[in-house]
gemmi code that builds the backbone of each chain (N, CA, C; Angstrom):
import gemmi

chains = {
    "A": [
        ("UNK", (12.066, 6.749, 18.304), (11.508, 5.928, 19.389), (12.499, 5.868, 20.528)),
        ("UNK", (11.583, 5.725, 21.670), (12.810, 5.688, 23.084), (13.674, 4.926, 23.466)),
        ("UNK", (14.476, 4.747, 23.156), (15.390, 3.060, 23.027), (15.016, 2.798, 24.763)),
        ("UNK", (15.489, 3.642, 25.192), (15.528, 3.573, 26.788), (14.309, 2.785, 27.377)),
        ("UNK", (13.077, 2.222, 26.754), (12.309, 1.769, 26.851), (12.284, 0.293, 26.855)),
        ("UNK", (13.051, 0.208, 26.348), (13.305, -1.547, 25.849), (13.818, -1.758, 27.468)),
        ("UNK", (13.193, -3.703, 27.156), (13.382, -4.198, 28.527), (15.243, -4.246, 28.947)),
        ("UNK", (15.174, -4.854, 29.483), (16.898, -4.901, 30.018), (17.892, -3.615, 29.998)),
        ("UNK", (17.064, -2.130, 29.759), (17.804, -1.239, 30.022), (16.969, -0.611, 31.345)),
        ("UNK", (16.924, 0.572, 32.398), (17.052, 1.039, 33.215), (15.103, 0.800, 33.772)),
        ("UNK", (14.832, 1.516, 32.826), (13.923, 2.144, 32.393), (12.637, 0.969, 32.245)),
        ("UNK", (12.572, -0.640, 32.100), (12.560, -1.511, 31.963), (10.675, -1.357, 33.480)),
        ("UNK", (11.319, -1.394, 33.974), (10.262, -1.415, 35.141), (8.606, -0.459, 34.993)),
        ("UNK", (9.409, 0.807, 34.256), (8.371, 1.670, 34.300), (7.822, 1.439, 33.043)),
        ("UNK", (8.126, 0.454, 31.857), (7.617, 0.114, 30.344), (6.505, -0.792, 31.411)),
        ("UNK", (7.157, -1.812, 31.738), (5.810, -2.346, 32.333), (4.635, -2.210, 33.329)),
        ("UNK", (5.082, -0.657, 33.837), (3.569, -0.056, 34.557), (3.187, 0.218, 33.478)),
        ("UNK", (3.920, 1.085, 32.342), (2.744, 1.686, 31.358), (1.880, 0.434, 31.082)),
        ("UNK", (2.392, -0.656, 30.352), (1.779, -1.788, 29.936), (0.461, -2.047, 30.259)),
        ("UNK", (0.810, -1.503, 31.685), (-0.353, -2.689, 33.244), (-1.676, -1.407, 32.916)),
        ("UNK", (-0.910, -0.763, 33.184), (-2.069, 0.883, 33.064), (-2.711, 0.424, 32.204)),
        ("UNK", (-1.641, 0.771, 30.933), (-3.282, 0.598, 29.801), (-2.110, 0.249, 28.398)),
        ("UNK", (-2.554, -1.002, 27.855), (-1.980, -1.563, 27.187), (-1.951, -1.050, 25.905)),
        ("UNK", (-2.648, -0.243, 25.791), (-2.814, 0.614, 24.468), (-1.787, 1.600, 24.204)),
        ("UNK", (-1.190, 1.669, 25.350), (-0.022, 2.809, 24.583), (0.912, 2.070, 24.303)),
        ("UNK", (1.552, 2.594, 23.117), (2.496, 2.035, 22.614), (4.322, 2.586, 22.899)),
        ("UNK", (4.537, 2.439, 24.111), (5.598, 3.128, 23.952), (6.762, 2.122, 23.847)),
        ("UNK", (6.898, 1.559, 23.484), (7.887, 0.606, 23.275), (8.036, -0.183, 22.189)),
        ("UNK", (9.573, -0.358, 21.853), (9.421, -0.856, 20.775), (9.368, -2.363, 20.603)),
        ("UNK", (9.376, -2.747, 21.861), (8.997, -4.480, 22.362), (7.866, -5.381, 21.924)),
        ("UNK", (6.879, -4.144, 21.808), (5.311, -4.824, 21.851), (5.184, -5.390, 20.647)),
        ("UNK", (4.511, -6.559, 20.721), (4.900, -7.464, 19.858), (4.065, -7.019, 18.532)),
        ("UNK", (3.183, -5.702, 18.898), (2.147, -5.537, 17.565), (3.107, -4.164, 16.855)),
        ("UNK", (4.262, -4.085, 17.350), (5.122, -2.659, 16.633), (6.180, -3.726, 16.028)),
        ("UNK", (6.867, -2.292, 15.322), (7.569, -2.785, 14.205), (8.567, -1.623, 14.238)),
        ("UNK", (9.292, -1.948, 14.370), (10.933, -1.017, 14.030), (10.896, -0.708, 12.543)),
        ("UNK", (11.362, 0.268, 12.058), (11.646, 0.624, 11.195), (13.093, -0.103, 10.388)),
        ("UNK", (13.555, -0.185, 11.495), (15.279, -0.973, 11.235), (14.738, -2.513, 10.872)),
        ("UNK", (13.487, -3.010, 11.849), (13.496, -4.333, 11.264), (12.697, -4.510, 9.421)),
        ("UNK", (12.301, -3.186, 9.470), (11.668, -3.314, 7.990), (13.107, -3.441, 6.752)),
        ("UNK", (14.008, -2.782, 7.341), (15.067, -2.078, 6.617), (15.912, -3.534, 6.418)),
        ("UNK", (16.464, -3.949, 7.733), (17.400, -5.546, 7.589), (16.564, -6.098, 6.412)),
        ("UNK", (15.219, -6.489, 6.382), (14.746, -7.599, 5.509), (14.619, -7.024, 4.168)),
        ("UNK", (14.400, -6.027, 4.072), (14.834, -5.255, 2.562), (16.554, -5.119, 2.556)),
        ("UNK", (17.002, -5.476, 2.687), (18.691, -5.124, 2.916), (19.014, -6.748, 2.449)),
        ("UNK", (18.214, -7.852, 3.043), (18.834, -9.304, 2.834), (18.909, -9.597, 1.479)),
        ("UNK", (17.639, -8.910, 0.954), (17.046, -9.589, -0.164), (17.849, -8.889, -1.121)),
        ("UNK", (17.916, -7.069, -0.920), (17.849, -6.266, -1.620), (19.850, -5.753, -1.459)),
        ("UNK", (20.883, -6.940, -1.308), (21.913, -6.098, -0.547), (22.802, -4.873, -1.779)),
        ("UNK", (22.151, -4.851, -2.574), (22.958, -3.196, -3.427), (22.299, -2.266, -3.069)),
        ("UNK", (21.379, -2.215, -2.260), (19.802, -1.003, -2.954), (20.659, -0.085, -1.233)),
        ("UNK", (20.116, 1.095, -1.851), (19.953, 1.854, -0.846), (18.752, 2.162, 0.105)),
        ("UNK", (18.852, 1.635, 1.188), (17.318, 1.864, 1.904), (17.369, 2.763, 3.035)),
        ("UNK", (15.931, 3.296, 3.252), (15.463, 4.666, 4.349), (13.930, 3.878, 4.611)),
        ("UNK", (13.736, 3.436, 5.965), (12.874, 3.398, 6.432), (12.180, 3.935, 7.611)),
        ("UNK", (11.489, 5.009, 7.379), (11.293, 5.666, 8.270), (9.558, 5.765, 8.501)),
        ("UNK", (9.432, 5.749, 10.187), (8.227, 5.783, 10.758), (7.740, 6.361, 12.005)),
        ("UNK", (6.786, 7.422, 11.993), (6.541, 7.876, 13.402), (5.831, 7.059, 14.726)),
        ("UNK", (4.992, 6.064, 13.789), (4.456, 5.393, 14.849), (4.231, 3.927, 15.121)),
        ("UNK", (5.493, 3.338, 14.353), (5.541, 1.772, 14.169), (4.652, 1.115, 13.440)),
        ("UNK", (3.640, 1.996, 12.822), (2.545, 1.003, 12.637), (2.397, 1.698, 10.867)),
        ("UNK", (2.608, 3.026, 10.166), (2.973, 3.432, 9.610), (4.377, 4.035, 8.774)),
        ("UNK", (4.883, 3.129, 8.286), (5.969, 3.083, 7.417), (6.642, 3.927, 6.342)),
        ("UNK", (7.498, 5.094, 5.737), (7.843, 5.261, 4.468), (9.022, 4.655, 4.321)),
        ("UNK", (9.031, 3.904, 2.932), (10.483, 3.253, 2.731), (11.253, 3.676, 1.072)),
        ("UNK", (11.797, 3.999, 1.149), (12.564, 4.383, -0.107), (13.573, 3.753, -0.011)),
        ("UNK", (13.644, 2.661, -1.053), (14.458, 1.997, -1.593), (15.602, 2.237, -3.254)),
        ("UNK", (16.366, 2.446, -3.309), (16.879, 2.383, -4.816), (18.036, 1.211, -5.137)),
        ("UNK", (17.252, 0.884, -6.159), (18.447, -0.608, -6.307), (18.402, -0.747, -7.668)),
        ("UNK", (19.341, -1.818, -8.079), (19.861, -1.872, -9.664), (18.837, -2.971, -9.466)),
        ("UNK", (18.004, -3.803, -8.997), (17.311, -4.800, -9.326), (16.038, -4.281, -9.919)),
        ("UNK", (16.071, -2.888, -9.846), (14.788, -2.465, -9.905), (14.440, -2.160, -11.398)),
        ("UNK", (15.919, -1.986, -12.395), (15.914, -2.026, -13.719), (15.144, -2.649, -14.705)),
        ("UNK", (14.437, -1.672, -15.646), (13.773, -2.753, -16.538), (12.193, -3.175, -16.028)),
        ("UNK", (11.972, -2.777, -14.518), (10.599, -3.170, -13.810), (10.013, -2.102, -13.853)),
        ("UNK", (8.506, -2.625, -14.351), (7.857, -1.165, -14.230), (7.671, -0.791, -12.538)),
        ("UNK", (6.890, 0.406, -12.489), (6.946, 0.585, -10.723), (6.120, -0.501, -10.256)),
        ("UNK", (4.951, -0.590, -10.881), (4.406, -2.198, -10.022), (5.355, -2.838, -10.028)),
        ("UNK", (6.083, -3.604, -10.936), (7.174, -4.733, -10.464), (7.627, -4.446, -9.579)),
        ("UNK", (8.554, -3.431, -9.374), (9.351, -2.583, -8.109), (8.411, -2.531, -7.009)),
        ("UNK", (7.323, -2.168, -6.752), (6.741, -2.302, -5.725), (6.374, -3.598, -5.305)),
        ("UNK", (5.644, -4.640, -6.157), (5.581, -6.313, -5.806), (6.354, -6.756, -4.984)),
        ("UNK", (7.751, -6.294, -5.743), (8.770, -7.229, -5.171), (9.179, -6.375, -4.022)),
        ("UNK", (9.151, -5.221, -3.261), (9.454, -4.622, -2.026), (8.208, -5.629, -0.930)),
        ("UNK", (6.564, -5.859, -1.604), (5.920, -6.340, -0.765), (5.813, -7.853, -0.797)),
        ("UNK", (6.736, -8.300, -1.624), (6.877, -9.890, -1.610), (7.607, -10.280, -0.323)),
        ("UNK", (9.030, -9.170, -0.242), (9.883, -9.640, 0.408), (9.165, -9.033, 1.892)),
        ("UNK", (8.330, -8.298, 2.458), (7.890, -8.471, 3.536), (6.298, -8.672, 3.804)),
        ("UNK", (6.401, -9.610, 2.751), (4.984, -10.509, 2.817), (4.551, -10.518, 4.502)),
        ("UNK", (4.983, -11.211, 4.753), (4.460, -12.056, 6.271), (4.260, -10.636, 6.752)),
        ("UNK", (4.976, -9.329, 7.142), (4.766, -8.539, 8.357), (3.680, -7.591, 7.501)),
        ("UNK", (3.848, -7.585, 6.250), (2.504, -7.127, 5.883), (1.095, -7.177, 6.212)),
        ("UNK", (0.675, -8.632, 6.705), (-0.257, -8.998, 7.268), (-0.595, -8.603, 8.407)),
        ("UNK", (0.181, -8.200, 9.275), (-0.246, -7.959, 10.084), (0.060, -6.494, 10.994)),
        ("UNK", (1.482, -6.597, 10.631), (2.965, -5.618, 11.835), (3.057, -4.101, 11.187)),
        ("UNK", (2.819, -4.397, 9.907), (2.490, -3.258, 8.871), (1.744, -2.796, 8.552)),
        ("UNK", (0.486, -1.509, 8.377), (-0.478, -1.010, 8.625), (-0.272, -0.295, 7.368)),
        ("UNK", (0.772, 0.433, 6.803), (0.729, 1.340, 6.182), (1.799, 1.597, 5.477)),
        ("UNK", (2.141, 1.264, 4.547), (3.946, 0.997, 4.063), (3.584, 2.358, 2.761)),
        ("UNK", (4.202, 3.372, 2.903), (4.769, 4.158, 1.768), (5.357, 3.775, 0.594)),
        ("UNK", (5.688, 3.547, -0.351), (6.753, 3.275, -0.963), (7.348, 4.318, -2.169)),
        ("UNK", (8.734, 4.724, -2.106), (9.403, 5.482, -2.921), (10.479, 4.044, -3.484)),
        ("UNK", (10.482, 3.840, -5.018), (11.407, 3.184, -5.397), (12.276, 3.683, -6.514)),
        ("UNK", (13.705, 3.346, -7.058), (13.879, 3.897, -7.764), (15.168, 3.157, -8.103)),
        ("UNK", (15.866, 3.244, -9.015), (16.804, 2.588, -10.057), (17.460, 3.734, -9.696)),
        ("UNK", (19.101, 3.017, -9.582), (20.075, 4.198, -9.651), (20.329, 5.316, -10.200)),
        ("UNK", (19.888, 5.182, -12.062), (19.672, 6.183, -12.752), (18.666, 6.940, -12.519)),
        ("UNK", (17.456, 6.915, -11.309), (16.325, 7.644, -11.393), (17.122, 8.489, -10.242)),
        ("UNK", (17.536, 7.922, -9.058), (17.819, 8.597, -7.759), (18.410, 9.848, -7.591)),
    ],
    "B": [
        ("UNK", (-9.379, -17.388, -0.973), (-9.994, -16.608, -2.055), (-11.279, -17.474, -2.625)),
        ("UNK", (-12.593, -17.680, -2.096), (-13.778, -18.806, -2.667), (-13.642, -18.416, -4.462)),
        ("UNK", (-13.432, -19.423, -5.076), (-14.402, -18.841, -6.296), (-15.104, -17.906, -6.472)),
        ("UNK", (-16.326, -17.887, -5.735), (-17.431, -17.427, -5.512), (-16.585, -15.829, -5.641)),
        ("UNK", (-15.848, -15.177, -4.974), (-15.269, -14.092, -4.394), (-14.752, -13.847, -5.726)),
        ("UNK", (-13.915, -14.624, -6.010), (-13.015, -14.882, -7.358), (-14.199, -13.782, -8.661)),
        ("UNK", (-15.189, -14.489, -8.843), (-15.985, -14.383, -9.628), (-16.680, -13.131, -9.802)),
        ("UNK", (-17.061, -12.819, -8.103), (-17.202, -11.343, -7.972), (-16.517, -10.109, -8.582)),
        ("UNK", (-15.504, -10.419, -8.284), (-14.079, -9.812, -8.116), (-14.178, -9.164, -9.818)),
        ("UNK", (-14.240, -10.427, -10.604), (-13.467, -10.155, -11.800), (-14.879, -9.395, -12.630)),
        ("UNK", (-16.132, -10.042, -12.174), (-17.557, -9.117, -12.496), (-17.368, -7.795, -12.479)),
        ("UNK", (-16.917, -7.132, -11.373), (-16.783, -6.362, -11.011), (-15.265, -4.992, -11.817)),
        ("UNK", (-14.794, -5.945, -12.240), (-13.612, -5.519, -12.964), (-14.284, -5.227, -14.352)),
        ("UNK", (-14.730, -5.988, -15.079), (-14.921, -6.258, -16.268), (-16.394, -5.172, -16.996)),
        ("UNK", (-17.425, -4.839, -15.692), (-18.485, -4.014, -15.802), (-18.230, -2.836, -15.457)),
        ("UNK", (-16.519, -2.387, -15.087), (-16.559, -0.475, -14.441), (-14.991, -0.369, -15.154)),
        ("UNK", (-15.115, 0.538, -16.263), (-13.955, 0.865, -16.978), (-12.947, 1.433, -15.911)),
        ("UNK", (-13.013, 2.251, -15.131), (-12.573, 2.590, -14.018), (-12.441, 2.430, -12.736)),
        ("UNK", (-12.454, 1.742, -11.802), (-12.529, 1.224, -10.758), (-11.696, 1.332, -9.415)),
        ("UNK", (-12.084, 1.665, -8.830), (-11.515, 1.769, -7.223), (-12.113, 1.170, -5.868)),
        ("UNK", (-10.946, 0.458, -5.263), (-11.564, -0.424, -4.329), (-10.277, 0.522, -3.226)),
        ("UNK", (-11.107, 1.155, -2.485), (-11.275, 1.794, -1.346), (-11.303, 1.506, 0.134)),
        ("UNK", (-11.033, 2.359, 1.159), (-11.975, 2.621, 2.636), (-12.827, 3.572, 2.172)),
        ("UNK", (-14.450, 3.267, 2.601), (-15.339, 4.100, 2.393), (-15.567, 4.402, 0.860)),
        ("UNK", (-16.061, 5.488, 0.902), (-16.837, 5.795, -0.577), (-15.658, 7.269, -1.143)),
        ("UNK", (-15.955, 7.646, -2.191), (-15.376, 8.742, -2.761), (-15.762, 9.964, -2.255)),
        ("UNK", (-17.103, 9.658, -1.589), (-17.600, 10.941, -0.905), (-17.338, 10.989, 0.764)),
        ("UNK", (-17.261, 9.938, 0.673), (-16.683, 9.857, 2.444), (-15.487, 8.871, 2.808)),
        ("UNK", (-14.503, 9.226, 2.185), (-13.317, 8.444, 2.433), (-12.819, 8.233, 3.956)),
        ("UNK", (-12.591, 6.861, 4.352), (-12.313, 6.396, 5.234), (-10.888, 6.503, 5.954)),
        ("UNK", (-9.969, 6.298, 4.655), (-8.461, 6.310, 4.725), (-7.769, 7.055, 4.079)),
        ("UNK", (-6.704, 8.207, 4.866), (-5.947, 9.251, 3.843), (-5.282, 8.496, 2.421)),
        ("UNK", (-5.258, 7.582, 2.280), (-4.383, 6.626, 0.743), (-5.141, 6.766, -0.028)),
        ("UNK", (-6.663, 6.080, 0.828), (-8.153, 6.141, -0.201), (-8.491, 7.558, -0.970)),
        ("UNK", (-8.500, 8.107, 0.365), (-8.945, 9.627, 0.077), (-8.003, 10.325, -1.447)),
        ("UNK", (-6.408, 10.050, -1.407), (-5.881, 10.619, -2.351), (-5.943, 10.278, -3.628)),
        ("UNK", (-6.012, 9.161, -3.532), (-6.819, 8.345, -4.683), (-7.378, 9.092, -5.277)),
        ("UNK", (-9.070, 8.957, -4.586), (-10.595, 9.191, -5.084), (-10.503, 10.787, -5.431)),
        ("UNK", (-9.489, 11.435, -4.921), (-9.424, 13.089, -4.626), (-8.976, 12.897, -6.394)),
        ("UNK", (-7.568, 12.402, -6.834), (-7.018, 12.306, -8.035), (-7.816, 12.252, -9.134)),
        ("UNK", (-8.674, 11.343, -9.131), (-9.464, 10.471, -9.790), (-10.757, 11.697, -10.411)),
        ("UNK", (-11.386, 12.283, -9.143), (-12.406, 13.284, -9.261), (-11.314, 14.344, -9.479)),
        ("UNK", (-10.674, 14.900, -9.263), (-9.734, 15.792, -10.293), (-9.509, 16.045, -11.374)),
        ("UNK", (-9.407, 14.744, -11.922), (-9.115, 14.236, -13.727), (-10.647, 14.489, -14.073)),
        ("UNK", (-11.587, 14.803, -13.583), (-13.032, 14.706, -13.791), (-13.281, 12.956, -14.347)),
        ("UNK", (-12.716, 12.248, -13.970), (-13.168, 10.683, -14.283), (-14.508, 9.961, -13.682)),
        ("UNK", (-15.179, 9.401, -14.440), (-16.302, 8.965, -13.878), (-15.606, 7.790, -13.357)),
        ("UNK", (-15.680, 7.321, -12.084), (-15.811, 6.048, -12.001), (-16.607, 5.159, -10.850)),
        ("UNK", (-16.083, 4.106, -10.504), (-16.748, 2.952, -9.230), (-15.943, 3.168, -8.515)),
        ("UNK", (-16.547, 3.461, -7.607), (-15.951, 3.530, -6.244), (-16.648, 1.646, -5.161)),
        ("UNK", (-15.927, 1.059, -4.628), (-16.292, -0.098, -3.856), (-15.673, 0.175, -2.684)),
        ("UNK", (-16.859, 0.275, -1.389), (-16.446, 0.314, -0.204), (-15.934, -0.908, 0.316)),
        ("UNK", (-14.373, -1.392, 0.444), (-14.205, -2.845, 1.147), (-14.467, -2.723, 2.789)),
        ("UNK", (-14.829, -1.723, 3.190), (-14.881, -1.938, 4.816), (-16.367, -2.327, 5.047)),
        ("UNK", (-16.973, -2.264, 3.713), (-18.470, -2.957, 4.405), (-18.844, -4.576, 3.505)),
        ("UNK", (-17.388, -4.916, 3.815), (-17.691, -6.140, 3.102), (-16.079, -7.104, 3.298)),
        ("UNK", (-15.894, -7.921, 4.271), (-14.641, -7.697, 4.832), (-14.089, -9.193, 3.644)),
        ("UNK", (-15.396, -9.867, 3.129), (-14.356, -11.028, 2.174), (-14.045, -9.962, 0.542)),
        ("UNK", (-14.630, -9.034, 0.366), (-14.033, -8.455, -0.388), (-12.572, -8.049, -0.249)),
        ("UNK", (-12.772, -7.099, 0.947), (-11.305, -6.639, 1.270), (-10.345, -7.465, 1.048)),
        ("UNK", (-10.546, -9.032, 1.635), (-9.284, -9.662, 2.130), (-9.413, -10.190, 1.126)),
        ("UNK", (-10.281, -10.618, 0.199), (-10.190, -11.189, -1.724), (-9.398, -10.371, -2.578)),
        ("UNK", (-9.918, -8.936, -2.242), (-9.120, -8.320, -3.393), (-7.832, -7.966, -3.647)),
        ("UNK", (-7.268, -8.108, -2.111), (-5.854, -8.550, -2.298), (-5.091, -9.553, -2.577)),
        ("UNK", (-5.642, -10.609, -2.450), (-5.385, -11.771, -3.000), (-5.308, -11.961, -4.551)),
        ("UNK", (-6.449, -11.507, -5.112), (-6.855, -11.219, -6.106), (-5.822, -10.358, -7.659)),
        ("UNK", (-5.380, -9.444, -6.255), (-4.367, -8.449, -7.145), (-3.233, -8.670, -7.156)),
        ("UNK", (-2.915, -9.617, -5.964), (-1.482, -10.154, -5.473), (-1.083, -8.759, -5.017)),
        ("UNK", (-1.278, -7.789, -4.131), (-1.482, -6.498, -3.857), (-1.708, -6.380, -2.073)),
        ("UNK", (-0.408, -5.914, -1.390), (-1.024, -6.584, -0.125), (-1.841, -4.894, 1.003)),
        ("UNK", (-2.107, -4.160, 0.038), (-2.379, -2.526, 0.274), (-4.129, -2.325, -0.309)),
        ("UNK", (-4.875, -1.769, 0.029), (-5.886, -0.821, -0.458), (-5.549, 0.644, -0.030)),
        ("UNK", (-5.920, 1.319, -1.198), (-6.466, 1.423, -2.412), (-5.968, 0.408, -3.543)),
        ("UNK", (-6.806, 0.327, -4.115), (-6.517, -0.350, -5.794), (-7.177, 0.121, -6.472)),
        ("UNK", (-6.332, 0.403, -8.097), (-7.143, 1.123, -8.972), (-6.773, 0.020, -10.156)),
        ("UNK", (-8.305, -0.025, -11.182), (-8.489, -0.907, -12.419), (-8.814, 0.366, -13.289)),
        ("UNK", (-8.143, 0.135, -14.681), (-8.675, 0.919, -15.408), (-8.500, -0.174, -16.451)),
        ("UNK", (-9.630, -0.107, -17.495), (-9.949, -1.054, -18.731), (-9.411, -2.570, -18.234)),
        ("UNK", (-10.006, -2.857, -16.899), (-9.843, -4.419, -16.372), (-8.095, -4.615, -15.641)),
        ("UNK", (-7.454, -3.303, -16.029), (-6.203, -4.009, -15.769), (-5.530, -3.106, -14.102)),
        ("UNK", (-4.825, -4.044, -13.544), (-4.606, -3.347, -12.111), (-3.389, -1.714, -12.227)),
        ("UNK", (-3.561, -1.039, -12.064), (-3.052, 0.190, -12.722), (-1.485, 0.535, -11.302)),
        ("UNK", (-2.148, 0.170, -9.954), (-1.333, 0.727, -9.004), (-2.073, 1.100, -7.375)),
        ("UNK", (-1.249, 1.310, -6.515), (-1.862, 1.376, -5.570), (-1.718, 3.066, -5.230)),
        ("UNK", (-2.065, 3.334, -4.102), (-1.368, 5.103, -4.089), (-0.514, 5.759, -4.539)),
        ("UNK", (0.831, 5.151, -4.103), (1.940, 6.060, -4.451), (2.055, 5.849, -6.024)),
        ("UNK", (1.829, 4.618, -6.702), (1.627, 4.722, -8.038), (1.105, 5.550, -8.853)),
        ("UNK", (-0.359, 5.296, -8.242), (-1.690, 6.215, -9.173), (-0.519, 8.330, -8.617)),
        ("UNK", (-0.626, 8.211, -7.282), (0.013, 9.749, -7.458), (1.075, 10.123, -8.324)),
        ("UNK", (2.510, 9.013, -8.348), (3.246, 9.226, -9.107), (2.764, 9.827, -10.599)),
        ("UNK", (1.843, 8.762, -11.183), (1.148, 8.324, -12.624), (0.512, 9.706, -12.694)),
        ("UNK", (0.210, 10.613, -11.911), (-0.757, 11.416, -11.714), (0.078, 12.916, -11.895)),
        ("UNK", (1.120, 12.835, -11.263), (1.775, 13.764, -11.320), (3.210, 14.011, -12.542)),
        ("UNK", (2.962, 12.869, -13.484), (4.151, 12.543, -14.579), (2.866, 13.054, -15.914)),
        ("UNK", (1.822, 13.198, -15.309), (0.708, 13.395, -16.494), (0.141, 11.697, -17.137)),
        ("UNK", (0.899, 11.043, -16.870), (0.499, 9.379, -17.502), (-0.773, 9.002, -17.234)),
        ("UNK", (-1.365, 9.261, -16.135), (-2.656, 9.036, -15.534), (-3.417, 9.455, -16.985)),
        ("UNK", (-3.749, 10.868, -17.258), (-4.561, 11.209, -17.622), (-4.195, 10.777, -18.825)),
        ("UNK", (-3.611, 10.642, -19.902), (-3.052, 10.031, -20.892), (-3.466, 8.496, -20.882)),
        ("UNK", (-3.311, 7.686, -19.821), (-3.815, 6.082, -19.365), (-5.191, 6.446, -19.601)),
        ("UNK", (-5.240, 7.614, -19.018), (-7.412, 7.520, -18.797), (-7.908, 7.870, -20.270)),
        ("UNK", (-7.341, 8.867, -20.998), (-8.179, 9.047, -22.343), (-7.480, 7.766, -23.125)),
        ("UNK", (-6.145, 7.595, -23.463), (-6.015, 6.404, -24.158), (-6.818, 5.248, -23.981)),
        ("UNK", (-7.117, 4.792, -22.731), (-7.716, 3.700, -22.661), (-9.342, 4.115, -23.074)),
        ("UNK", (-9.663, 5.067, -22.646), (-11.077, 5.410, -23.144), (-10.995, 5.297, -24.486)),
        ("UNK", (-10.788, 5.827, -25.586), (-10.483, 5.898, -27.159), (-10.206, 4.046, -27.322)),
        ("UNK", (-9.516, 3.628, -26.649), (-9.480, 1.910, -27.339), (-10.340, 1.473, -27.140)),
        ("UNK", (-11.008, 1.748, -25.306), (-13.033, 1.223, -25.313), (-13.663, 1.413, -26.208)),
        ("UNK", (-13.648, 3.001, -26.642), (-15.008, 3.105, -27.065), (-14.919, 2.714, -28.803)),
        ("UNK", (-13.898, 2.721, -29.406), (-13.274, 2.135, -30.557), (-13.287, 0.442, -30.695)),
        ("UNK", (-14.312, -0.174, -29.404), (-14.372, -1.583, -29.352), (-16.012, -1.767, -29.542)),
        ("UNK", (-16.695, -0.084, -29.362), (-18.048, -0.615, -28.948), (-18.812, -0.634, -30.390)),
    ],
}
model = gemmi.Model(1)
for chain_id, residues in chains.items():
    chain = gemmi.Chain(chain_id)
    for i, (resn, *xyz) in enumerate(residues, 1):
        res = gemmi.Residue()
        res.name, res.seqid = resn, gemmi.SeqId(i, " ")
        for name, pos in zip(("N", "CA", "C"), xyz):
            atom = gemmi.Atom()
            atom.name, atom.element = name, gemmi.Element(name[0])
            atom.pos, atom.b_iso = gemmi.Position(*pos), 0.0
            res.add_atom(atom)
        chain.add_residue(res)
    model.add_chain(chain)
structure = gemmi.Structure()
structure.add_model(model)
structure.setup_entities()
């Protein structure tokens, strides 16, 4: 995504013609209906701080996240998956469209 | 989640040994997740239910509730919630699926 897009850098003026044009494009990672990939990653990181995480997405609105953590021991993959969508309950509802999930226990990775 | 929904829900579980709650139908899948699903599913040659939640929007938003599951697809096999996509593919590609599907068939029909 274009960082250069975000408000308070240069570039700032012309995010908000696109806006005005036509609000449907999404080029920014401001708009309050996108979702960073990094912000998926911090809140799996708070909960999750041993696990190794990759969250990656082409279009903010579609997610893959591969996580591997020692919490994940002993859980079958539903458990492991529950608890990836417990902890981003709330953006699930709405910010999240499409979450991938790869999980895995250190010994699987 | 009404009762009412509640009640559906579990009807619905309890009358289709196999079950999938979907976008669209198995023949006209709505959503690539759905689609890989229903693709899996008719692969294994499995008979099952297919439930369109996009033409029924307190389903949709019940049956996640329901499953504690915040994704469609969902798959039930012998009443119990089995996984969502990347599950059922995983399950699918470890061979467990099909092993889940005849085992559980053999304990059904060993009930009837």
């Amino acid at each position: 995504m274009q960082k250069s897009h975000e408000p308070g850098h240069k570039s700032s003026d012309k995010y908000f013609k696109y806006r005005e044009k036509d609000d449907t494009i999404s080029m920014s990672n401001e708009s309050t209906d996108d979702m960073n990939p990094s912000d998926i990653e911090q809140q799996l990181r708070q909960k999750l701080p041993d696990a190794t995480i990759s969250v990656q997405s082409e279009d903010h609105i579609h997610f893959v996240a591969t996580v591997v953590s020692q919490e994940f021991r002993g859980l079958s993959r539903l458990a492991q998956h529950r608890k990836i969508y417990a902890i981003l309950q709330e953006d699930l509802k709405e910010k999240i469209h499409a979450l991938q999930l790869i999980t895995k226990t250190p010994e699987e990775a | 989640m009404t009762p009412d929904t509640k009640n559906r829900i579990q009807t619905l579980i309890d009358t289709h040994r196999v079950l999938l709650f979907m976008k669209g139908t198995a023949a006209f899948p709505q959503c690539g997740f759905s689609y890989q699903v229903a693709n899996i599913l008719q692969q294994a040659g499995t008979e099952f239910e297919d439930i369109n939640v996009l033409e029924d929007e307190t389903l949709r938003q019940g049956i996640k509730a329901f499953t504690n599951w915040p994704t469609i697809p969902q798959l039930y096999i012998n009443g119990e919630f089995v996984g969502g996509c990347d599950i059922i593919k995983e399950l699918h590609e470890t061979g467990e699926l099909a092993k889940l599907l005849s085992e559980k068939k053999e304990a059904a029909d060993s009930t009837t």
